[in-house]
N, CA, C and O of each residue as an XYZ file, in Angstrom:
404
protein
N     127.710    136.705    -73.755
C     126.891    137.478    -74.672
C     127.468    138.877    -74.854
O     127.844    139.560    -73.902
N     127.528    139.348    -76.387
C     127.739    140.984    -76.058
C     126.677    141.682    -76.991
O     126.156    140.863    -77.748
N     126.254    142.858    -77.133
C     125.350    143.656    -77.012
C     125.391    143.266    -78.800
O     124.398    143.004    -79.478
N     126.061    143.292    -79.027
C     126.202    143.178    -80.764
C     127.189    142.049    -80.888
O     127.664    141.312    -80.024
N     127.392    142.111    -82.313
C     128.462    141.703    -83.258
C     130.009    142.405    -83.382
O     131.110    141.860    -83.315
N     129.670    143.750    -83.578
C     131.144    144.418    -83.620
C     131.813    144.663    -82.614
O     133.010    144.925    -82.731
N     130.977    144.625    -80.960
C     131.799    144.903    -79.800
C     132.296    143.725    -79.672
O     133.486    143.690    -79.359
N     131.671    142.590    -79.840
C     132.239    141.011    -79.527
C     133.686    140.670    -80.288
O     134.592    140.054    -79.727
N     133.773    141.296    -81.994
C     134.830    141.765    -82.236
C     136.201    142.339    -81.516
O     137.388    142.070    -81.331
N     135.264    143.243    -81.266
C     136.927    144.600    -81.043
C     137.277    143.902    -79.372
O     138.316    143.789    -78.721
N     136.130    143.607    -79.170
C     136.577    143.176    -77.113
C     137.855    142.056    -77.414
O     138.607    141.777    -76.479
N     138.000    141.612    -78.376
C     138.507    140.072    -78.583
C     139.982    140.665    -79.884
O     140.815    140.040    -80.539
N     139.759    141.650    -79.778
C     140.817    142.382    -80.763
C     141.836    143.092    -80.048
O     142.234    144.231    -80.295
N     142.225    142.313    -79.133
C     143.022    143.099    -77.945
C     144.105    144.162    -78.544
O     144.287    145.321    -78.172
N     144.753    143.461    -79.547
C     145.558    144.337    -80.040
C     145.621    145.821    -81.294
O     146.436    146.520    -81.897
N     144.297    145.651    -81.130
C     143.438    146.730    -82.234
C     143.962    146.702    -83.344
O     144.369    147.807    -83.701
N     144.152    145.740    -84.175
C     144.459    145.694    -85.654
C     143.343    145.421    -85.958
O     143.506    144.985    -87.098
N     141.861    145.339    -85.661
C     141.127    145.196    -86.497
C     140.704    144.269    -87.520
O     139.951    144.414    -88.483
N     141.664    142.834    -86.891
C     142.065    141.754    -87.852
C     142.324    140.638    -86.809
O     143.090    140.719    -85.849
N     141.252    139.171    -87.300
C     141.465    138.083    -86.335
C     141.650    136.633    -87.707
O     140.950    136.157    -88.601
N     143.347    136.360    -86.994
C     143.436    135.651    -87.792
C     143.056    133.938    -86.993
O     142.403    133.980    -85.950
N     143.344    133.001    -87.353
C     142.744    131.901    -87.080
C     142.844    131.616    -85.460
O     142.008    131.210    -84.653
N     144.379    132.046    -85.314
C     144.760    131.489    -83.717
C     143.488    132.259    -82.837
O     142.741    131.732    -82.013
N     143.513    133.936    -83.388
C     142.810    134.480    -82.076
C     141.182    133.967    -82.089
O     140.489    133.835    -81.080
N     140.821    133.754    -83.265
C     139.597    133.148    -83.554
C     139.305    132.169    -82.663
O     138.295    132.138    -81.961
N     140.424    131.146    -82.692
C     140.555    130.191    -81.747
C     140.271    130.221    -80.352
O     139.651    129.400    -79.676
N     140.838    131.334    -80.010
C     141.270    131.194    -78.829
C     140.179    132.265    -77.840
O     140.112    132.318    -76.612
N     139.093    133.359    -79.260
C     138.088    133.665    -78.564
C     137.158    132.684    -78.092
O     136.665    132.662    -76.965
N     136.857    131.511    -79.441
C     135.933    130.475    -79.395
C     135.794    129.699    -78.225
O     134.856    129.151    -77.646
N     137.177    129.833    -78.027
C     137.765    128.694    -76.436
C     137.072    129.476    -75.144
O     136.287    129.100    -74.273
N     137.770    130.818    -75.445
C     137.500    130.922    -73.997
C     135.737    132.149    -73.718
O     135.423    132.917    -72.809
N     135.209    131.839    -74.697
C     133.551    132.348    -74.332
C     132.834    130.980    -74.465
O     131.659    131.086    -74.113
N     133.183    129.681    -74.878
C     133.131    128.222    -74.591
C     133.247    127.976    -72.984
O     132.443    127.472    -72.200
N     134.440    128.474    -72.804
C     134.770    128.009    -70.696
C     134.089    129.020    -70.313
O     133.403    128.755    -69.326
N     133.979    130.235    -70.743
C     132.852    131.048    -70.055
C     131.558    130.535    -69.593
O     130.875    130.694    -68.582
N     131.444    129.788    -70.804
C     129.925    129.640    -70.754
C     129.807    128.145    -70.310
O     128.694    127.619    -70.329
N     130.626    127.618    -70.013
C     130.894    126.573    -69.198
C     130.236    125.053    -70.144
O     129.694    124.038    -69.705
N     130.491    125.362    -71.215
C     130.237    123.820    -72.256
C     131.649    123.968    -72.768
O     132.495    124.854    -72.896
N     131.473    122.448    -73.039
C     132.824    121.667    -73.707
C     133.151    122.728    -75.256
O     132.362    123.313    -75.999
N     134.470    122.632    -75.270
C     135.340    123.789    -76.620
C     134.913    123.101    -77.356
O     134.618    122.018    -76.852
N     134.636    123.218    -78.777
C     134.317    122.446    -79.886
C     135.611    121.924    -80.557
O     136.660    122.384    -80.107
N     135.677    121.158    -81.426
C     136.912    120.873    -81.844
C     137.369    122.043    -82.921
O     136.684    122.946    -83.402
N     139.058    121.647    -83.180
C     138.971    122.476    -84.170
C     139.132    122.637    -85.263
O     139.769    123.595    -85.700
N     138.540    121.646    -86.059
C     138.006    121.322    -87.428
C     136.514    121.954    -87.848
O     136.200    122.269    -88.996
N     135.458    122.097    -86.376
C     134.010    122.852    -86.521
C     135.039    124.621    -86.608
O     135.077    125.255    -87.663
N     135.632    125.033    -85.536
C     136.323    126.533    -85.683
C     136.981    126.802    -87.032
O     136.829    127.861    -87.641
N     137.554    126.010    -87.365
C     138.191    126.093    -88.687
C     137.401    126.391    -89.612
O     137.522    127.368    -90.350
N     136.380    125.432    -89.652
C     135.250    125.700    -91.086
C     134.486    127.137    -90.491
O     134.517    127.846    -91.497
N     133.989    127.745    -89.681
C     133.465    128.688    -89.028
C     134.088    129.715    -90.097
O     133.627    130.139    -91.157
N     135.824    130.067    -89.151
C     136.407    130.638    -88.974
C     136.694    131.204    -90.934
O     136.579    132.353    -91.361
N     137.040    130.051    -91.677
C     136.812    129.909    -93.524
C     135.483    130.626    -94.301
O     135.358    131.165    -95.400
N     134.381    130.312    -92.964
C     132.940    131.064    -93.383
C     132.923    132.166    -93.543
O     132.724    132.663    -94.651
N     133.157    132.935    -92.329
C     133.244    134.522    -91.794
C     134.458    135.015    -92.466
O     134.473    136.240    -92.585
N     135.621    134.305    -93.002
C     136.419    135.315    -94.026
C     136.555    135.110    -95.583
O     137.181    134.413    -96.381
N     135.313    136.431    -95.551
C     135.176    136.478    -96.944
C     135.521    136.477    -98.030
O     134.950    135.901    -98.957
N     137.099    137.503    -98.125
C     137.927    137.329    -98.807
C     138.966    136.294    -98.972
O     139.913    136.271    -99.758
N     138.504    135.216    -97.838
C     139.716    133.796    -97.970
C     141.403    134.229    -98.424
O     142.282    133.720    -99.120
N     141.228    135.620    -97.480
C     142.471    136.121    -97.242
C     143.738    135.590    -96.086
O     144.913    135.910    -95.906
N     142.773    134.603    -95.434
C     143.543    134.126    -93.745
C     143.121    135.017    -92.738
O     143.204    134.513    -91.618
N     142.725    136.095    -92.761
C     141.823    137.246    -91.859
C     141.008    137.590    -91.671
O     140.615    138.224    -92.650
N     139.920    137.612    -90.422
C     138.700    138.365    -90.761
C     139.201    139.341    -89.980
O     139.686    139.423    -88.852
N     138.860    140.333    -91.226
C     138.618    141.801    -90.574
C     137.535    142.103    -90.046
O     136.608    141.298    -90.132
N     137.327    143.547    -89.243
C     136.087    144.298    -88.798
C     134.788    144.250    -89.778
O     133.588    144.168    -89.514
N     135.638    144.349    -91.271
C     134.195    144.368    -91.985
C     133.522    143.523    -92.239
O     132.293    143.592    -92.246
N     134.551    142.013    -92.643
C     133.993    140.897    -93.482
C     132.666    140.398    -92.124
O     131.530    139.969    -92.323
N     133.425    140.688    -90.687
C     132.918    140.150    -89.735
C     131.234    140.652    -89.474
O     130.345    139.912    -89.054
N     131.072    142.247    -89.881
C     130.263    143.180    -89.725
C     129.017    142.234    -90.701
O     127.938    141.706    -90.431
N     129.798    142.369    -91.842
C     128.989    142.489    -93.385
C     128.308    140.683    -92.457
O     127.321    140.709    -91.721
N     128.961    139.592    -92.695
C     128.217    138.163    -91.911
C     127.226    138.116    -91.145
O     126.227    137.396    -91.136
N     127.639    139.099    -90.372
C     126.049    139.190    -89.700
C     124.964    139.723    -89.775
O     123.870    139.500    -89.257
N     125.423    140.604    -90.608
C     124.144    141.901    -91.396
C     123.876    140.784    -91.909
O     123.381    140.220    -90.933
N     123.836    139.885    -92.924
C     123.797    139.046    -93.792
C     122.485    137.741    -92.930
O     121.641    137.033    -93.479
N     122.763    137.854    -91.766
C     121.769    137.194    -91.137
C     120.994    137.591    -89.936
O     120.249    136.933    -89.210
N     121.385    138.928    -89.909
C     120.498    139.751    -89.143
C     120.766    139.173    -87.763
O     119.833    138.771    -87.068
N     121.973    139.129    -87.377
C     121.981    139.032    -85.434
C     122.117    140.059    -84.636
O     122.654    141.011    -85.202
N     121.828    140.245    -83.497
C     122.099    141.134    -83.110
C     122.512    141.297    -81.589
O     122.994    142.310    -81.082
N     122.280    140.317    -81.080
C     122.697    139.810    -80.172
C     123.536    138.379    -80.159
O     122.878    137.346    -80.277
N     125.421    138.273    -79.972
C     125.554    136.863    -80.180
C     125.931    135.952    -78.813
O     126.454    136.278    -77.747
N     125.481    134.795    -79.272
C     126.132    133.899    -78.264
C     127.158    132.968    -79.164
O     126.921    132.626    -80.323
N     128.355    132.618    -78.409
C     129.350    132.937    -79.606
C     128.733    130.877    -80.006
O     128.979    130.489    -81.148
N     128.207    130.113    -79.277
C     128.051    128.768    -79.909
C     126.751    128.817    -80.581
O     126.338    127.782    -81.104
N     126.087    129.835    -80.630
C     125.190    130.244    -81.539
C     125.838    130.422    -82.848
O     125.674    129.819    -83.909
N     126.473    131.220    -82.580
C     127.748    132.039    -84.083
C     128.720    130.563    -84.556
O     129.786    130.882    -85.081
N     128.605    129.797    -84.497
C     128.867    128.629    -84.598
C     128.239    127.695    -85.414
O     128.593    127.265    -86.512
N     126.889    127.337    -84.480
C     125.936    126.572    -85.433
C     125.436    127.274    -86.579
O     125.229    126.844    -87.714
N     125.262    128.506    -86.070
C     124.950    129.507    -87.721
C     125.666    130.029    -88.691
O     125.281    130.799    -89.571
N     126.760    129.577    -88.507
C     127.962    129.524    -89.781
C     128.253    128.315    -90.468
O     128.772    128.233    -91.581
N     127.782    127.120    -89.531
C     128.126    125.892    -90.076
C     126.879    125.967    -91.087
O     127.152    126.044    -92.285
N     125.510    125.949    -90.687
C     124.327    126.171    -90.838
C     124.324    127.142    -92.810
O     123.768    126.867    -93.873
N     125.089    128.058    -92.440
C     125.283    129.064    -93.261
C     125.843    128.066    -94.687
O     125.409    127.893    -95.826
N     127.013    127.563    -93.918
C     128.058    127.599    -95.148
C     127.362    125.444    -95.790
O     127.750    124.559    -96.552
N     126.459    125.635    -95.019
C     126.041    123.755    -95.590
C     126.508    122.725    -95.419
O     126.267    121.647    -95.963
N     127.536    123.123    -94.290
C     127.815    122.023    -94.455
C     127.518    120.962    -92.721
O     127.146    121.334    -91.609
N     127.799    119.968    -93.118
C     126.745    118.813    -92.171
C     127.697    118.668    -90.615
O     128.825    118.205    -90.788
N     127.405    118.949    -89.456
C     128.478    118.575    -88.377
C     127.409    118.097    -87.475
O     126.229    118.441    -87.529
N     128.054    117.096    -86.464
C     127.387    116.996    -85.458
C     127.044    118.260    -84.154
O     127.778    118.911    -83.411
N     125.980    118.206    -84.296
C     124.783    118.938    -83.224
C     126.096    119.468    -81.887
O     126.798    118.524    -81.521
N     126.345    120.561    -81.350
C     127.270    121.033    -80.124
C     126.173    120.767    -78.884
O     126.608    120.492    -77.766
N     125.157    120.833    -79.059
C     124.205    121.250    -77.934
C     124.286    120.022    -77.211
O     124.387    118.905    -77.716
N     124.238    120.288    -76.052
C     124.403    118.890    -74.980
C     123.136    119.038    -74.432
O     123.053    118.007    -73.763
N     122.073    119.651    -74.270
C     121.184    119.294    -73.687
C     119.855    120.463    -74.030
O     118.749    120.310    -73.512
């Protein structure tokens, strides 16, 4: 969990460009997944996520597009397989359920 949206960002922006392109997307998804000790999702659900949250369908989400997504649904606290089902949720389209129990 982090306190917001934009620290969950920048914590995961190791290299401070301010810009997460698919791999690091990936590879946050993965590892706040083993954090949290449930199975990684595949990555065809990250992919469509990852297509959601960048707005400009530039190949990048930046700080803002990332900012503006969640203003957009008012979170404020995330859990990142939360940020998941509510992008799939978001963007309509149909996946099987992550929740194991």
């Amino acid at each position: 969990y982090y306190a917001n949206p934009r620290l969950a960002f920048q914590f995961n922006d190791k290299e401070l460009t301010n810009e997460m392109n698919i791999e690091k997307f990936k590879n946050m998804v993965n590892d706040l997944y083993i954090k949290e000790t449930r199975p990684v999702p595949n990555f065809a659900l990250i992919k469509n996520s990852f297509e959601y949250l960048d707005l400009r369908k530039d190949g990048v989400i930046d700080l803002n597009e990332w900012s503006k997504s969640f203003a957009m649904s008012n979170v404020s606290l995330i859990n990142i397989s939360q940020l998941l089902i509510l992008t799939m949720k978001k963007s309509k389209k149909i996946f099987l359920c992550l929740e194991t129990g």
